[in-house]
C-alpha positions in Angstrom: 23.2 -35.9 30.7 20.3 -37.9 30.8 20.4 -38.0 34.6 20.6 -34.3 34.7 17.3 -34.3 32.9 15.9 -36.8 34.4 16.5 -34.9 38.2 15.2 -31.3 36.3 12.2 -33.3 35.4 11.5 -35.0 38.9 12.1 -31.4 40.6 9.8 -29.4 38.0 6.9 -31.8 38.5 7.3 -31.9 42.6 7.5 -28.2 42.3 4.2 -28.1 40.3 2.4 -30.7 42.6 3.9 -28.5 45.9 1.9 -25.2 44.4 -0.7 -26.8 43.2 -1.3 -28.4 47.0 -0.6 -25.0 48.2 -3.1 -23.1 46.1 -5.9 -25.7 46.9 -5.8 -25.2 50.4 -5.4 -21.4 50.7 -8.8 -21.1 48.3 -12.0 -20.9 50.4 -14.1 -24.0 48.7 -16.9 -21.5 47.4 -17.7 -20.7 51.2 -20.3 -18.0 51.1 -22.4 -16.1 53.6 -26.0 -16.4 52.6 -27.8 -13.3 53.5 -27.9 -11.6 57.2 -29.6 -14.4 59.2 -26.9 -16.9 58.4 -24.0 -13.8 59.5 -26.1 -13.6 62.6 -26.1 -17.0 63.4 -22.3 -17.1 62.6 -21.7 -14.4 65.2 -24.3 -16.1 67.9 -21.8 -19.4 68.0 -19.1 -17.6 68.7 -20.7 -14.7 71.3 -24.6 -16.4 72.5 -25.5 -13.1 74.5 -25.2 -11.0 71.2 -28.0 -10.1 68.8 -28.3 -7.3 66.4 -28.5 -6.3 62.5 -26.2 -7.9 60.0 -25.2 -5.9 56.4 -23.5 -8.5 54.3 -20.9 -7.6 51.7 -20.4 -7.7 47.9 -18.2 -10.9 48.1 -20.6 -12.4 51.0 -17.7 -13.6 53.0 -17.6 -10.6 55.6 -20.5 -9.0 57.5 -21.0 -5.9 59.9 -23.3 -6.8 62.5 -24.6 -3.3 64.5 -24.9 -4.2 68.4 -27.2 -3.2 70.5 -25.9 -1.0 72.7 -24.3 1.1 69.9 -20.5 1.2 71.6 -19.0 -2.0 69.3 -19.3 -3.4 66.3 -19.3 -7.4 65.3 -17.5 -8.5 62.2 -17.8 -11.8 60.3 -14.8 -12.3 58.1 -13.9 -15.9 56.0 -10.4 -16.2 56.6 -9.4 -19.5 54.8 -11.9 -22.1 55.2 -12.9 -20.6 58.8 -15.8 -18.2 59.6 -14.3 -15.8 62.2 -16.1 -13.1 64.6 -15.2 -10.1 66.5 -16.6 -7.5 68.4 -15.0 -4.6 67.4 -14.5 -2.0 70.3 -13.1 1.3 70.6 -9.0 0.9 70.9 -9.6 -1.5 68.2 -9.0 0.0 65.0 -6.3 2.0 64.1 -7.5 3.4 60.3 -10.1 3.5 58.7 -10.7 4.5 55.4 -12.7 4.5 51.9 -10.6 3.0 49.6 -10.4 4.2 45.5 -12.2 1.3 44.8 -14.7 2.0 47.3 -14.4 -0.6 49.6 -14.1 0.0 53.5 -10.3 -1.2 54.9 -9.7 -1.4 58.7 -6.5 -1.9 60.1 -7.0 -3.4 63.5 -4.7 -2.6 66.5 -4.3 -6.4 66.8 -1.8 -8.0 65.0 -3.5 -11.3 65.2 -6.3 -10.1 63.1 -4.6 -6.9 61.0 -7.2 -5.6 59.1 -10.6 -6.1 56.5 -12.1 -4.9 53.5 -15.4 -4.8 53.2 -17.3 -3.4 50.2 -21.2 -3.0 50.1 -23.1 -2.0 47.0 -25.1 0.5 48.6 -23.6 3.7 48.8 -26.0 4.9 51.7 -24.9 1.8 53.4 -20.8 2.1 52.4 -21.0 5.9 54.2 -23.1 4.6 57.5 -20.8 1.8 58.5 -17.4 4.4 57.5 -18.7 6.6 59.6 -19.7 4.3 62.0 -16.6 2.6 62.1 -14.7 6.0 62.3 -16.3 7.3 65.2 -14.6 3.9 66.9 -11.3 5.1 65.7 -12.1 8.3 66.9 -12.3 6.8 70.5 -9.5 4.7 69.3 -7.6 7.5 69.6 -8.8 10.1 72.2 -7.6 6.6 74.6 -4.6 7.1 76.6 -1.9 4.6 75.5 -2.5 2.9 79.0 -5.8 2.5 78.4 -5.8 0.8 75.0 -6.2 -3.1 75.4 -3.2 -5.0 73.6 -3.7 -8.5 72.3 
């Protein structure tokens, strides 16, 4: 009997420590963007030629950045302990929509990266980058299915 306890006991606390491991490394250590310059500089490492205005979010771990040229959009997005960029292109996004909770979601063509939320406390802001971002799905859309670039 005491053996059976004994194995319960040994399982229970490796179950514990295996979760515990787990949860640790799936939380992003407090990683926060700072304000726009530090989003812009994010997006530079990853694409040098790029410049343009960043809107950071709420939660300060995503940012829109508003290229020049006015056909894409970059995204900076915390996904684990990594800052990740992407211009986002028409054929890029497949919805878009204002959530109840009035946050922004995207759902991305690319599996790789399926989707965002992205929440801004301006309301003037929130409607801009919606519609923004919805004139990409538009084009998303009006694209031929042989046209559409697959990941």
């Amino acid at each position: 009997m005491s053996e059976i306890a004994l194995s319960v006991a040994v399982n229970l606390a490796l179950g514990i420590a295996l979760f515990l491991l787990l949860y640790g490394t799936r939380r992003n250590g407090g990683m926060r963007l700072a304000g726009p310059p530090e989003a812009m500089a994010l997006f530079a490492s990853h694409f040098p030629d790029a410049a343009g205005e960043a809107m950071v979010t709420v939660d300060h771990q995503n940012a829109l950045i508003e290229l020049p040229p006015g056909t894409e959009v970059g995204l900076v997005q915390l996904q684990g302990r990594r800052w990740n960029a992407r211009k986002i292109a028409p054929g890029d996004i497949r919805t878009v929509h204002l959530g109840s909770d009035g946050a922004i979601r995207i759902k991305f063509a690319d599996f790789g990266w399926p989707g965002a939320t992205l929440c801004f406390a301006d309301p003037d802001h929130r409607l801009r980058w919606l519609q923004r971002l919805a004139v990409l799905q538009r084009h998303s859309l009006a694209q031929s299915p042989a046209a559409v670039r697959r990941a």
